[in-house]
MINUBA-833776 format. One record per residue (C-alpha): residue number from 0; residue in three letters; x, y, z. Coordinates in steps of 0.25 Angstrom, whole numbers. Layout:
> i, aa, xx, yy, zz
> NUM, Ala, X, Y, Z
...
***
This chain:
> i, aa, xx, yy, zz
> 0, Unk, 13, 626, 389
> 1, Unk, -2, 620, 390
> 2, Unk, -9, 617, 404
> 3, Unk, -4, 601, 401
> 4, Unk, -18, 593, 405
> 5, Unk, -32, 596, 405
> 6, Unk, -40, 586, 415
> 7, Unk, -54, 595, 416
> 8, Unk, -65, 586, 411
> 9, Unk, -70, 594, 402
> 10, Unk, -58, 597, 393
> 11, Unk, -55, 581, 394
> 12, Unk, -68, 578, 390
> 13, Unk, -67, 584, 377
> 14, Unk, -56, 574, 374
> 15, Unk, -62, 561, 378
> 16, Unk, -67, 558, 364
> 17, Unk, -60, 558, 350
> 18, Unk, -66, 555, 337
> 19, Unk, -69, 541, 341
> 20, Unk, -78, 532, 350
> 21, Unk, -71, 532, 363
> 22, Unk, -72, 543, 375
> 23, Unk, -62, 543, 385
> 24, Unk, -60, 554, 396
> 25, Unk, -45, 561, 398
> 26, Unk, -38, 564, 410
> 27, Unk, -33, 576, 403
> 28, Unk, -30, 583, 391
> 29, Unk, -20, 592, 386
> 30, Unk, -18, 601, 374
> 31, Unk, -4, 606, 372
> 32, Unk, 0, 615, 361
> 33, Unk, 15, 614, 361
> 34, Unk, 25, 605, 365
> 35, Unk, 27, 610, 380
> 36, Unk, 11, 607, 383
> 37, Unk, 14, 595, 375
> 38, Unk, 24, 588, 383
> 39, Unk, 18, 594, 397
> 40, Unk, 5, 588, 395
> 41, Unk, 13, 574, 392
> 42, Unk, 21, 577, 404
> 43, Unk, 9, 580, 413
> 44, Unk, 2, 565, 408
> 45, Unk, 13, 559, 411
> 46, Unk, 14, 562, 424
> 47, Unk, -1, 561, 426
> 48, Unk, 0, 547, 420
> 49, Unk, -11, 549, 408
> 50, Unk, -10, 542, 395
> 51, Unk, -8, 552, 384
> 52, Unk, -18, 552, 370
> 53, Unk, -13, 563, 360
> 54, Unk, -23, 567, 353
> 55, Unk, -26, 575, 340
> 56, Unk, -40, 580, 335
> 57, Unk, -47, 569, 342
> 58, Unk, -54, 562, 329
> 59, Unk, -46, 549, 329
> 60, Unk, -57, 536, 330
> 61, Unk, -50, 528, 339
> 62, Unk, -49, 532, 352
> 63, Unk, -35, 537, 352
> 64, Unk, -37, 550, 357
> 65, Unk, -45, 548, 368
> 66, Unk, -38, 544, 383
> 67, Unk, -41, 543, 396
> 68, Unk, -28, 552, 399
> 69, Unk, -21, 563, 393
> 70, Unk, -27, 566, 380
> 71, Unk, -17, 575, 373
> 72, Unk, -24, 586, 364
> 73, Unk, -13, 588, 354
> 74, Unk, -22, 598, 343
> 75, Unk, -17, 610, 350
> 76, Unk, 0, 605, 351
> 77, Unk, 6, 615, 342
> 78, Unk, -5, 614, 332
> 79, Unk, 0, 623, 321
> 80, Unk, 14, 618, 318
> 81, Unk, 14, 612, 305
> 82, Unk, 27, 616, 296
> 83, Unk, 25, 609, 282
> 84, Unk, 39, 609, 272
> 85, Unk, 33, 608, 260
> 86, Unk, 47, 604, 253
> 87, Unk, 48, 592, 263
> 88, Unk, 32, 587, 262
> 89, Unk, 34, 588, 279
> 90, Unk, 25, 595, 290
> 91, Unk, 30, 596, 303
> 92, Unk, 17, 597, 314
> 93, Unk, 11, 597, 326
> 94, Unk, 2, 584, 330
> 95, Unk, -9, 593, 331
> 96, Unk, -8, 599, 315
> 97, Unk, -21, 594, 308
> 98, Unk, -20, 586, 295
> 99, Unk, -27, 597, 289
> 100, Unk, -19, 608, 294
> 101, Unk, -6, 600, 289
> 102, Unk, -14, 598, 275
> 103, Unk, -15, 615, 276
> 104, Unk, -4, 617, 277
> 105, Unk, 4, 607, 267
> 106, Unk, -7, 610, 257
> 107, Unk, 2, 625, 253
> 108, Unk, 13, 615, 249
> 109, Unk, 4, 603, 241
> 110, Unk, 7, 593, 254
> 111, Unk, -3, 585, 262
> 112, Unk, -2, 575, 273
> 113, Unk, -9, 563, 263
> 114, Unk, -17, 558, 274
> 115, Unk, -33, 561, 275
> 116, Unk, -40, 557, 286
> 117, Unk, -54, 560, 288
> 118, Unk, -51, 570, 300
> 119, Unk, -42, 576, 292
> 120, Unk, -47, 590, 296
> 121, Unk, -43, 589, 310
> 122, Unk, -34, 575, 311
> 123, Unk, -21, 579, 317
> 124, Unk, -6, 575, 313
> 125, Unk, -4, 569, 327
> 126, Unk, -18, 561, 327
> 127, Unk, -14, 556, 312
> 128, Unk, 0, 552, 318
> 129, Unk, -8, 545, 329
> 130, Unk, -18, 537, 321
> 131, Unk, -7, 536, 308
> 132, Unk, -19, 542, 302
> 133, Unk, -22, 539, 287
> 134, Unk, -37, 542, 280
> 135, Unk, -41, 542, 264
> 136, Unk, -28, 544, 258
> 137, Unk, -23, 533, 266
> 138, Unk, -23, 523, 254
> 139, Unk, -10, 531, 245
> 140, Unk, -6, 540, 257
> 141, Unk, -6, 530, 269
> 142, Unk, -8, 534, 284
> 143, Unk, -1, 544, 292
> 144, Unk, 12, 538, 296
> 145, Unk, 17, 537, 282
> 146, Unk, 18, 553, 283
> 147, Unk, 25, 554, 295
> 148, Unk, 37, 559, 297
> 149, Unk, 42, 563, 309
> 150, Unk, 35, 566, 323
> 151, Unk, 39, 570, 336
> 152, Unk, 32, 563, 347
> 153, Unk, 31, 567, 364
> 154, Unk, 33, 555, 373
> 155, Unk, 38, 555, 387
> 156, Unk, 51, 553, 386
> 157, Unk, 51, 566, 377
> 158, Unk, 50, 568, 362
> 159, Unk, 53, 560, 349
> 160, Unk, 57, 563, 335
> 161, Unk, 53, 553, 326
> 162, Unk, 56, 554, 312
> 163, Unk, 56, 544, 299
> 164, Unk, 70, 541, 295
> 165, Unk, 75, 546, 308
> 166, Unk, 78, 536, 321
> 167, Unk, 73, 542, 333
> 168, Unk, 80, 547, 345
> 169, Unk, 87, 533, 350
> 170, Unk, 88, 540, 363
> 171, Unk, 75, 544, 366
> 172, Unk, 67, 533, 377
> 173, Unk, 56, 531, 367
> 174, Unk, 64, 526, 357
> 175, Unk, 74, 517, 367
> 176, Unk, 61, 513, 371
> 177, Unk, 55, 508, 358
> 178, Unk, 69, 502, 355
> 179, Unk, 73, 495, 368
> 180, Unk, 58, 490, 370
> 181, Unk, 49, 489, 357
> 182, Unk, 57, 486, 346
> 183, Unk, 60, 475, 352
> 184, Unk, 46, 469, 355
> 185, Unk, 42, 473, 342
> 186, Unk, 52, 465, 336
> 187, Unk, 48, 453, 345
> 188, Unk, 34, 453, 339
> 189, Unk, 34, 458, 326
> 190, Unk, 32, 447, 319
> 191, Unk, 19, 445, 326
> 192, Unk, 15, 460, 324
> 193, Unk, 19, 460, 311
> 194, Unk, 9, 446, 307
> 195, Unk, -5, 455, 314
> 196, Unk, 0, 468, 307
> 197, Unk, -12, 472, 299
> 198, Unk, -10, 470, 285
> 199, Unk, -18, 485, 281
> 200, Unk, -13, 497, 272
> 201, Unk, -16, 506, 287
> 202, Unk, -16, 503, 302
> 203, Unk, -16, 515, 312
> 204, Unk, -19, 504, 323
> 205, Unk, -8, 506, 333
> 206, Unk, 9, 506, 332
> 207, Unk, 12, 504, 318
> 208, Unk, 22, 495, 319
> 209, Unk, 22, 490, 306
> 210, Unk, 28, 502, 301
> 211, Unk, 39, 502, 314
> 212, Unk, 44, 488, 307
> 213, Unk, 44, 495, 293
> 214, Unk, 51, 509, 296
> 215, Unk, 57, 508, 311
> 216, Unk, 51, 522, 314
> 217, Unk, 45, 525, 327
> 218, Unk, 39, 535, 320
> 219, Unk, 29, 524, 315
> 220, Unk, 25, 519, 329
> 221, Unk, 21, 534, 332
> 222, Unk, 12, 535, 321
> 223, Unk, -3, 529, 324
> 224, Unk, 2, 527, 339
> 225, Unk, -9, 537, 342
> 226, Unk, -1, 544, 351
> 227, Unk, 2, 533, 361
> 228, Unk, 18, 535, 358
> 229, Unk, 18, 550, 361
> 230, Unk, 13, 562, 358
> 231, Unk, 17, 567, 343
> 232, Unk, 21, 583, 344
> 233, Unk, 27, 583, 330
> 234, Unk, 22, 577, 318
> 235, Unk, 31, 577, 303
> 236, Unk, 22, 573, 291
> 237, Unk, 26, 571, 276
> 238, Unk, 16, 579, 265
> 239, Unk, 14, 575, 253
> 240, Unk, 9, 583, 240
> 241, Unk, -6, 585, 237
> 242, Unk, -10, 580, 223
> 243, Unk, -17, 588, 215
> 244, Unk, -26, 579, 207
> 245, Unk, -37, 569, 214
> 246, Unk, -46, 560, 207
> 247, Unk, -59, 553, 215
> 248, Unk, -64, 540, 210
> 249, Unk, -76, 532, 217
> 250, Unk, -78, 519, 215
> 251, Unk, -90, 510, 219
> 252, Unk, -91, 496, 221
> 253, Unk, -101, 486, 223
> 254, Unk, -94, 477, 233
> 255, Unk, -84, 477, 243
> 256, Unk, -78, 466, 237
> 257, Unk, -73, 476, 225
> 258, Unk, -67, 484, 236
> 259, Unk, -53, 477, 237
> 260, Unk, -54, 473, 221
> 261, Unk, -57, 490, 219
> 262, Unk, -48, 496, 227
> 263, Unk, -35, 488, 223
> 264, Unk, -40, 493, 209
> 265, Unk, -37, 508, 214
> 266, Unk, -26, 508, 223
> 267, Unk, -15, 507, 209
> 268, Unk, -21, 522, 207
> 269, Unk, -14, 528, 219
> 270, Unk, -26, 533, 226
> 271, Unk, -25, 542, 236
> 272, Unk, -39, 538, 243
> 273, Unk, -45, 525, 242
> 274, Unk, -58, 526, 250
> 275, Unk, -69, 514, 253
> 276, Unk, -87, 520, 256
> 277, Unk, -91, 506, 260
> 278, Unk, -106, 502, 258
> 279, Unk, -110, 506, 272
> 280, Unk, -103, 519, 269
> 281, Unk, -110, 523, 257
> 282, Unk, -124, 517, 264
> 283, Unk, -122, 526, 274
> 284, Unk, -119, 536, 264
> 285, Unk, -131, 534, 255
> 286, Unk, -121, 536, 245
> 287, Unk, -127, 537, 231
> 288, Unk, -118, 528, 222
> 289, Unk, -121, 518, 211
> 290, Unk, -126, 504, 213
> 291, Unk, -124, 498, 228
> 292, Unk, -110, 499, 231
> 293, Unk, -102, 492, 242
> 294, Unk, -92, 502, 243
> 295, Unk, -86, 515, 237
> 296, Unk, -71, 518, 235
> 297, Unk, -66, 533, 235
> 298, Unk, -54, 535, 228
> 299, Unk, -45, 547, 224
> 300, Unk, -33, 547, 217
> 301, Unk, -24, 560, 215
> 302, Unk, -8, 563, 210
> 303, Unk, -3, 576, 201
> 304, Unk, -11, 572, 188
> 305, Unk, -26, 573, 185
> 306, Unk, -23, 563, 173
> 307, Unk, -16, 553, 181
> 308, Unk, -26, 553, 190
> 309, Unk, -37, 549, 180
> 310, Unk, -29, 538, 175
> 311, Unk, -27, 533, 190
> 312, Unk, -43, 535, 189
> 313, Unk, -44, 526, 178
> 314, Unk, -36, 516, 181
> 315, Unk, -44, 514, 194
> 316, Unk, -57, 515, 185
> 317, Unk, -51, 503, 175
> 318, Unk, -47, 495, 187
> 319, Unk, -60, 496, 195
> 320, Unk, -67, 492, 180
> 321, Unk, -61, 478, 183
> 322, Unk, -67, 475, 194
> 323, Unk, -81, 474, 187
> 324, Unk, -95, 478, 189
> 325, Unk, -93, 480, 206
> 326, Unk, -86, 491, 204
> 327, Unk, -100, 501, 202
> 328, Unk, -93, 516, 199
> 329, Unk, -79, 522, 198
> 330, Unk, -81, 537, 199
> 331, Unk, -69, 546, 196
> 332, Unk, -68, 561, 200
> 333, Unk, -59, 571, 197
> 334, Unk, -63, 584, 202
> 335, Unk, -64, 588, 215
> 336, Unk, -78, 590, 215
> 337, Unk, -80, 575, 209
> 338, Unk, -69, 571, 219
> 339, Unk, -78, 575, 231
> 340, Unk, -91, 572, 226
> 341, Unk, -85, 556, 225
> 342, Unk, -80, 557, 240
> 343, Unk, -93, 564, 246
> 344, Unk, -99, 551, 249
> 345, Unk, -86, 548, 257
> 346, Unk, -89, 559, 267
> 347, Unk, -103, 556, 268
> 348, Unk, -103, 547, 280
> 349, Unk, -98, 556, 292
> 350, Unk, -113, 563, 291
> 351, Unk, -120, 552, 289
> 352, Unk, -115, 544, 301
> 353, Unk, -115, 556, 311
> 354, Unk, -131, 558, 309
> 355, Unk, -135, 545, 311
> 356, Unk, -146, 544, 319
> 357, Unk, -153, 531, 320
> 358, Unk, -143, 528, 332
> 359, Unk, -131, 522, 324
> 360, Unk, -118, 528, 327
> 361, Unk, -106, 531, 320
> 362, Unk, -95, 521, 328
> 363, Unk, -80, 520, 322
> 364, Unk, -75, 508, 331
> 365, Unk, -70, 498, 320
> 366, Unk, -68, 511, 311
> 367, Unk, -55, 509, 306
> 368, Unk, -51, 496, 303
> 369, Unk, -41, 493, 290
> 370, Unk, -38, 478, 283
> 371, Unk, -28, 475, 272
> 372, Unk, -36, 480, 258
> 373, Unk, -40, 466, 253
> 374, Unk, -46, 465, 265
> 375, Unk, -56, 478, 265
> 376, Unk, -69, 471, 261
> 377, Unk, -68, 459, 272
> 378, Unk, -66, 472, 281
> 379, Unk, -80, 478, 275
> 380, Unk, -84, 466, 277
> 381, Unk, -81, 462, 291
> 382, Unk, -86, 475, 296
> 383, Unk, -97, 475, 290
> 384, Unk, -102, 461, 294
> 385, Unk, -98, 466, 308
> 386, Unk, -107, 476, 309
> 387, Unk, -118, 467, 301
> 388, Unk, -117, 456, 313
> 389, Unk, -123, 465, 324
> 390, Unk, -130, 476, 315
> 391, Unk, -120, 488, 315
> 392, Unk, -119, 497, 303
> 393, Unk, -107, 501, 298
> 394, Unk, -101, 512, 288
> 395, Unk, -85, 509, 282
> 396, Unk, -77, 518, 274
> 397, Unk, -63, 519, 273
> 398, Unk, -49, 517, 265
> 399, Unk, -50, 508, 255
> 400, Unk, -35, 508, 250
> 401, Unk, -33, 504, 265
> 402, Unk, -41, 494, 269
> 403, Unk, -46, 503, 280
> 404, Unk, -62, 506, 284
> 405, Unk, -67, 516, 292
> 406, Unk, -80, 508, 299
> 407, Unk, -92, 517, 305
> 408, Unk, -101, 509, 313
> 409, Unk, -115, 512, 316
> 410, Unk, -121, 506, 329
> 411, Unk, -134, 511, 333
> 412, Unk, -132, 517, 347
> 413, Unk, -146, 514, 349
> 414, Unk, -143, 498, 350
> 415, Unk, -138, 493, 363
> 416, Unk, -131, 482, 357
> 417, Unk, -122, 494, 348
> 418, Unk, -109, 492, 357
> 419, Unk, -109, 477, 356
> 420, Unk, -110, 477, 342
> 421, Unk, -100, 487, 340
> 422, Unk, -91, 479, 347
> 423, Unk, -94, 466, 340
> 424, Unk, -91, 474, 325
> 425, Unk, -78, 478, 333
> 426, Unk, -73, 463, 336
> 427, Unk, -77, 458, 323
> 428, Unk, -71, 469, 314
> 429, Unk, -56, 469, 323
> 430, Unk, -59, 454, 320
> 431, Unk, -60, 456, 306
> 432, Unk, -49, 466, 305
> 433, Unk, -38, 456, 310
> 434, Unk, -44, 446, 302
> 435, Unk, -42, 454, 289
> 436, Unk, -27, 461, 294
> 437, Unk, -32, 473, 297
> 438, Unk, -31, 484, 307
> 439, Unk, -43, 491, 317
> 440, Unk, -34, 504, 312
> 441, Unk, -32, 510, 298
> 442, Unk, -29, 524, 304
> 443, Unk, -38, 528, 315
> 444, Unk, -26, 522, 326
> 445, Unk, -32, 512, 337
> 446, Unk, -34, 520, 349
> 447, Unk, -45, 514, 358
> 448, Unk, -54, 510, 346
***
């Protein structure tokens, strides 16, 4: 069994900082690799009365994964179990199996977890249960809860089982609990919740109720409770088949006001990524496209037949032709090659943005914010005059099919005003966002942010 807590300064150090903004010092940490180490480091919390934070690889924006108490390094628990049944399209694994591991080793039987977040590489399964993770494919595909199907979860009163379709253990406390206490206030004001809910195709920002009242599974309260609930040992996915044909279409537009107008002209092909490059993105970018375009959409559609594909691609083509002169290029690509050389420009902000050096610094604050689909150019809009009021520059990317945009500011460090003026963009753009039914959280969880 593993030492159960660390408290040497160094070693805690190391984890007073996640892929976000915020840098909080812990108590303690611990690292279990099994289930014994596991459950003595929540033992030995308990008793030393720290909040617990579960934490993954580190890269969620948020906050989440930083505390001031015990911040439980779960990369190491069990690391390697990942069983997948082809037959069954299931994977049983640990919390620490990495998206990519899981893709590695589905892949030998054509399956995949749809989702593709951009920390794909190193995100783990119990940090995409955390966050209900989603990413690009998130417009056909949907977030992560949708491909749960079972997980096991440590609490204090000892483990859970939950599992779609089955009721859980009536007599385990946590259940009594949640029947004998919250049902019951969640009853009193549903209708209250139910009239603020945000009215968005994603929300990561805290217990997905919504989906309680739809399905009834606590299962759903789990998933995006970034770990506040427990601590999830075991993890039950659903895989679906790869496809193996893919077409990219890039389509450029002259005004946001195209952008609801073009994407409601793609969404009857199915596609699998819907993906907006905002103005301030392909500025940033220097990207070299023709005309002066307010905003770029990445598209890729993909199913069993090369031939279907193209007609899907036409019909986009046809439909786009409607909308008139504002719509400046439709590019279609159906090699790889092509395919990559149309998404380059996608993946050329990370390098630009990380060697600035005029002072301006890369901040996600408001990074994630999602509003129903009609409503994504008033979005744009409000953050961009936002920014504009107290001269803040700004880069937005995100998913188009969802309504949801990923938001960099820029300040200039350099500036001694740069905090209030951060803050000022953050109260006008939560503003904004409850005015147009959105949500601060498409799928990177609340945390402290």
């Amino acid at each position: 069994m593993d030492a159960p807590l660390r408290t040497d300064r160094e070693q805690c150090a190391r984890y007073a900082q996640g892929g976000g903004i915020y840098r909080v010092l812990p108590a303690a940490v611990a690292r279990p690799t099994d289930l014994s180490g596991l459950r003595a480091a929540l033992s030995a919390a308990h008793h030393a009365g720290l909040s617990v934070t579960p934490r993954g690889a580190g890269s969620a924006m948020d906050g989440g994964n930083v505390g001031d108490g015990l911040v439980l390094d779960l990369t190491a628990f069990e690391a390697t179990r990942c069983v997948v049944d082809g037959p069954t399209r299931r994977a049983v694994c640990s919390p620490a199996v990495t998206l990519s591991q899981l893709h590695r080793a589905a892949a030998p039987h054509g399956l995949q977890l749809p989702l593709d977040p951009s920390s794909a590489g190193w995100a783990t399964l119990g940090g995409l249960v955390g966050t209900n993770a989603a990413g690009a494919r998130s417009v056909r595909e949907g977030a992560m809860r949708r491909w749960v199907e079972a997980l096991t979860l440590e609490c204090a009163a000892g483990p859970l089982h939950l599992q779609r379709g089955v009721a859980p253990d009536g007599a385990h406390p946590v259940v009594q609990r949640w029947r004998a206490q919250v049902e019951p206030l969640l009853a009193l004001h549903r209708t209250a919740i139910e009239a603020r809910w945000p009215r968005t195709r994603k929300n990561s920002f805290g217990y997905d109720l919504a989906a309680w009242w739809q399905r009834g599974e606590l299962i759903d309260m789990v998933i995006g409770a970034e770990g506040t609930l427990g601590v999830v040992s075991e993890v039950t996915v659903r895989l679906a088949p790869i496809a193996p044909c893919r077409l990219g279409l890039r389509v450029v537009l002259a005004t946001r006001d195209l952008l609801v107008p073009a994407i409601e002209a793609i969404r009857p092909a199915d596609p699998a990524m819907l993906e907006l490059l905002d103005a301030t993105f392909l500025r940033l970018v220097e990207a070299a496209l023709p005309g002066t375009p307010a905003a770029v959409l990445l598209v890729e559609l993909e199913g069993d037949d090369a031939g279907e594909l193209a007609a899907r691609a036409e019909a986009v083509r046809s439909a786009l032709a409607a909308l008139g002169a504002g719509v400046i290029a439709v590019e279609v690509a159906t090699e790889q090659t092509a395919r990559a050389r149309l998404w380059q420009i996608r993946h050329g902000a990370s390098p630009r943005l990380a060697g600035l050096t005029d002072g301006r610094q890369s901040l996600q604050v408001i990074e994630d914010g999602c509003v129903p689909l009609a409503r994504l150019g008033d979005y744009l809009d409000a953050v961009d005059s936002a920014c504009a009021a107290v001269g803040v520059d700004v880069v937005m990317f995100g998913h188009a099919g969802d309504g949801h945009v990923h938001v960099n500011l820029l300040p200039n460090l350099r500036d001694p005003a740069w905090l209030s003026k951060v803050r000022a963009i953050y109260a006008d753009v939560a503003d904004a966002l409850l005015r147009l039914g959105g949500t601060p959280s498409g799928e990177h969880g609340a945390g402290r942010l």
